[in-house]
N, C-alpha and C positions, 0 to 999 in steps of 0.2 A: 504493500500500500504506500510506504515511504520509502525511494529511494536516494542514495547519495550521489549528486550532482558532482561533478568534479571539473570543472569550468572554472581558472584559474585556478586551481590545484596543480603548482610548480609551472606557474606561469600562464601567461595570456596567450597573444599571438605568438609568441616567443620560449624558450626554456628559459627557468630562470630554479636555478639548484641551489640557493640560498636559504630557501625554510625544507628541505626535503627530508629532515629526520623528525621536524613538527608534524608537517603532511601527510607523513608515512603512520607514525603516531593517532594521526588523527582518524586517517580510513581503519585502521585496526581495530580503535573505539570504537567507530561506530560499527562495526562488526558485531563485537560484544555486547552492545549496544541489544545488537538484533536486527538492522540494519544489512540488509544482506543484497540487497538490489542495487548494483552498482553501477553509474551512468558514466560512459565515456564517451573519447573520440581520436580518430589521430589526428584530428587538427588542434587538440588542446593542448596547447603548450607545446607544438610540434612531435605529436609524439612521448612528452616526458611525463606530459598525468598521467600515461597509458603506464609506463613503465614504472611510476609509483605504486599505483594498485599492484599488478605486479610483485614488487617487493614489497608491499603489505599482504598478500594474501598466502606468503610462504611457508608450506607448514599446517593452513588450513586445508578444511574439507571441502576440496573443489566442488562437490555437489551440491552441498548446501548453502554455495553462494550464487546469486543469477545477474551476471554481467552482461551489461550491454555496449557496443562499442557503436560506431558511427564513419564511414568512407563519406567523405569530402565528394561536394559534387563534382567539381572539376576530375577527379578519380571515376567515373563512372563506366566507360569502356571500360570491355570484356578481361583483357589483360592489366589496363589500368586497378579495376577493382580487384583481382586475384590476387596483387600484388597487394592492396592496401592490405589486406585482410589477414594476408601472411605477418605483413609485418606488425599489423595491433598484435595478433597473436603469437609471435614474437615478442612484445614489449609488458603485454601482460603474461607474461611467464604461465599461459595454457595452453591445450591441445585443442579446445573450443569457446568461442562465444556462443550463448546462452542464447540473446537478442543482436543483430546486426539491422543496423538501423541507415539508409539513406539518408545522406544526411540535411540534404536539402536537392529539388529537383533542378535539373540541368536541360533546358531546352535542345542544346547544342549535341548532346548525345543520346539515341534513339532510348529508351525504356525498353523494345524488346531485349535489345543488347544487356543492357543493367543488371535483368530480371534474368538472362540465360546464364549470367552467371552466378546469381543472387542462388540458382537455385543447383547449380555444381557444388556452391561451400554447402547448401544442404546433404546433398549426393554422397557427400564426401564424408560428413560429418561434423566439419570445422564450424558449422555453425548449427545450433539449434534451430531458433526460429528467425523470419525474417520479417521486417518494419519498414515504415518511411518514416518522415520527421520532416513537417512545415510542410506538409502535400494538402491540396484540394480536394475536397470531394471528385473530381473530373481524376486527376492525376492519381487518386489511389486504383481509381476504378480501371483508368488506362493502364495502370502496373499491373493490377493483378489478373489482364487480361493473356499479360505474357510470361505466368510463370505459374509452374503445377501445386507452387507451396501457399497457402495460405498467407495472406499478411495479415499477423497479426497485433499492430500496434500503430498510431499516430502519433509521434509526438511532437508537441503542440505548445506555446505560450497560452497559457490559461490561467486567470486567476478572478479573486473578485472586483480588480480594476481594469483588468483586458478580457472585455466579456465575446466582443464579438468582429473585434479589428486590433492588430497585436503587432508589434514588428515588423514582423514577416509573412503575419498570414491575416487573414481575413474570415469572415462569414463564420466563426468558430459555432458562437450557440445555436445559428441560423440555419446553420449547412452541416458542419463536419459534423463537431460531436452528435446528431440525432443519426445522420449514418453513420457512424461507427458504431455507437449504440447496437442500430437495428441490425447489424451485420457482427455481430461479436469480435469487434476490433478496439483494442485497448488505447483508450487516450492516456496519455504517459505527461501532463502539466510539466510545463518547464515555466520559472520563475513562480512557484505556487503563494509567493508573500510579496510579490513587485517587488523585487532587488531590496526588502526589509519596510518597505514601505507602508505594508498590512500585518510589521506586528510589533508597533510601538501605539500609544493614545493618539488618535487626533479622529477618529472616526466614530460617529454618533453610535451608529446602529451596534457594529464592533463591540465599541465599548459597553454598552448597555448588555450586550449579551457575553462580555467574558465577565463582568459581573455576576449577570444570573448564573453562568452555568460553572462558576470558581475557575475559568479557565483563562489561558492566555488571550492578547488578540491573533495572536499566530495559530493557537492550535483550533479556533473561532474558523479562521479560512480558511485551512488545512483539513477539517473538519465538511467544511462546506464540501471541497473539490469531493474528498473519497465517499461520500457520502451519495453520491450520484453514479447512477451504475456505469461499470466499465472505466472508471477513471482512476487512477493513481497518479503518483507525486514522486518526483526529483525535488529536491532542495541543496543545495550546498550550502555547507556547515563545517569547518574545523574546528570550532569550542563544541567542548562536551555538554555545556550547559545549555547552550542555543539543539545538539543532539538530541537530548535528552527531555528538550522541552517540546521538539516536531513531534517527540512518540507519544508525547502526552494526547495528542488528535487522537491516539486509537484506542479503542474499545470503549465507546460513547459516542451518541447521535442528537444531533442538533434534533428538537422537536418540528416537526413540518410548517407551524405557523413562523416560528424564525427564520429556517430556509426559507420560506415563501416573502420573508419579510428582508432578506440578503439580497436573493434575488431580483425582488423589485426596488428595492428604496437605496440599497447601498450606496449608491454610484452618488447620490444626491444627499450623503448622509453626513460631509465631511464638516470638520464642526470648527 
C-alpha cells in the first residue's frame, strides 16, 4: 500500500555519493519498517539510487521484497530497452524486477517495438510484471495492444492537490484512474503529500479531520489515496520519523462522509 520512493536518493539528475551510508541506512529502515515496495529508476541519480537499494537489500529475503525499477523513455527501442534493464538489474544487485515500469511514453519510438520487448524480460524471467508510468488512457490501451502480458500498473502524480491535471499528465480522476479501476490496473500515486505540502497545518478541511481522527495531516491524505480501490502510494522519506509516521495511514479508514467531504471541498479548503 506504501511504497518507498527513491527520487533523489544519492542524487538528482546527477550521482552524488556524499550521504550514501545515510541513504543506504535509511532504505534498510524502512524495510524493517515493513516497507517492502520499492520504487526506482535508472534515471535516478544516473543509475546510483539503483545501486543503493542494491546495497541495502544485501543479505535480505529477495522474495519478500517487491521492487520496481523504470527504463527512461529515450531507452525505449528493442535493444535500447534490453540493455537498460540488464543494467538496473545489475545495479540492484538481483536476478529480477518484481514491476518494470515505462517510464514515461516516447512518440519517437513505435510501442509495438517497446512492448516486444517488454515482454522477452517477461519470457525470460528478468522481470515479473510489467507497467507504464505518466501514460493516457489512449497510450495504455495502444500498449497493451502489443504485448501478451498484462499491464498491470499506472503510475501517476496523484494526490489531494493534483486531482485531475499534474505535471505530466492530465484527465487523472476524469479518465485514467476510472479505467484502471475498471480494468484491474494498479494506480501506483507518485508525490502522495505534494513535495510535503499536505502534511504540515494550513488546510481547513485536513486539519479539522487529523483532529477528529488523532491523526496526522499526512496520514489524512495518504489515507484518502489507498482508501480508493486499486490505488497505492510511493512516498520518499529518509527520516525514520517522517517512515514511520506514512504507516500510521494503515489499518484505519476515513468515514465516507469525510472522503466525500476531501473530495469535494478540499481544493477550496486552504485557510
Amino acid at each position: 500500500m506504501i511504497g518507498l520512493g527513491t527520487w533523489t536518493i544519492g542524487g538528482g539528475d546527477e550521482a552524488d555519493t556524499t550521504y550514501d551510508k545515510e541513504n543506504i541506512s535509511a532504505i534498510k529502515t524502512a524495510i524493517k519498517l515493513g516497507i517492502t515496495h520499492i520504487d526506482n529508476a535508472e534515471a535516478y541519480a544516473q543509475g546510483h539510487s539503483e545501486e543503493l537499494v542494491g546495497r541495502a537489500i544485501v543479505g535480505l529475503d529477495r522474495k519478500s521484497l517487491f521492487i520496481t525499477s523504470k527504463v527512461s523513455p529515450e531507452h525505449l527501442s528493442y535493444d535500447n530497452l534490453l540493455a537498460s534493464a540488464k543494467g538496473s538489474l545489475q545495479r540492484l544487485n538481483t536476478d529480477y524486477i518484481d514491476l518494470y515500469l515505462i517510464h514515461a511514453p516516447n512518440p519517437d519510438i513505435p510501442i509495438q517495438e517497446t512492448m516486444k520487448a517488454m515482454d522477452f524480460l517477461v519470457e525470460q524471467k528478468l522481470v515479473r510484471c510489467i507497467g507504464v508510468s505518466n501514460f493516457s488512457v489512449d497510450q495504455i490501451k495502444e500498449a497493451q495492444k502489443y504485448t501478451k502480458n498484462k499491464i498491470v500498473a499506472n503510475q501517476i502524480e496523484y494526490n489531494l492537490l493534483v486531482r485531475d491535471k499534474g505535471r505530466v499528465t492530465e484527465n487523472m480522476e476524469s479518465e485514467i484512474i476510472p479505467y484502471c479501476q475498471e480494468n484491474n490496473i494498479f494506480i501506483i500515486a507518485w508525490r502522495p503529500l505534494a513535495k510535503g505540502k499536505l502534511a504540515k497545518p494550513g488546510f481547513k478541511i485536513l486539519d479539522e479531520l487529523a483532529d477528529k481522527y488523532h491523526k496526522t495531516q499526512a496520514q489524512i491524505a495518504i489515507n484518502w489515496l489507498i482508501s480508493k480501490k486499486g490505488i497505492v502510494v510511493i512516498s520518499k522519506s529518509t527520516k525514520v520519523e517522517h517512515l514511520e509516521k506514512n504507516l500510521g495511514a494503515i489499518g484505519w479508514k476515513l468515514r465516507q462522509e469525510d472522503t466525500d467531504r476531501l473530495n469535494n471541498e478540499f481544493i477550496n479548503s486552504r485557510t
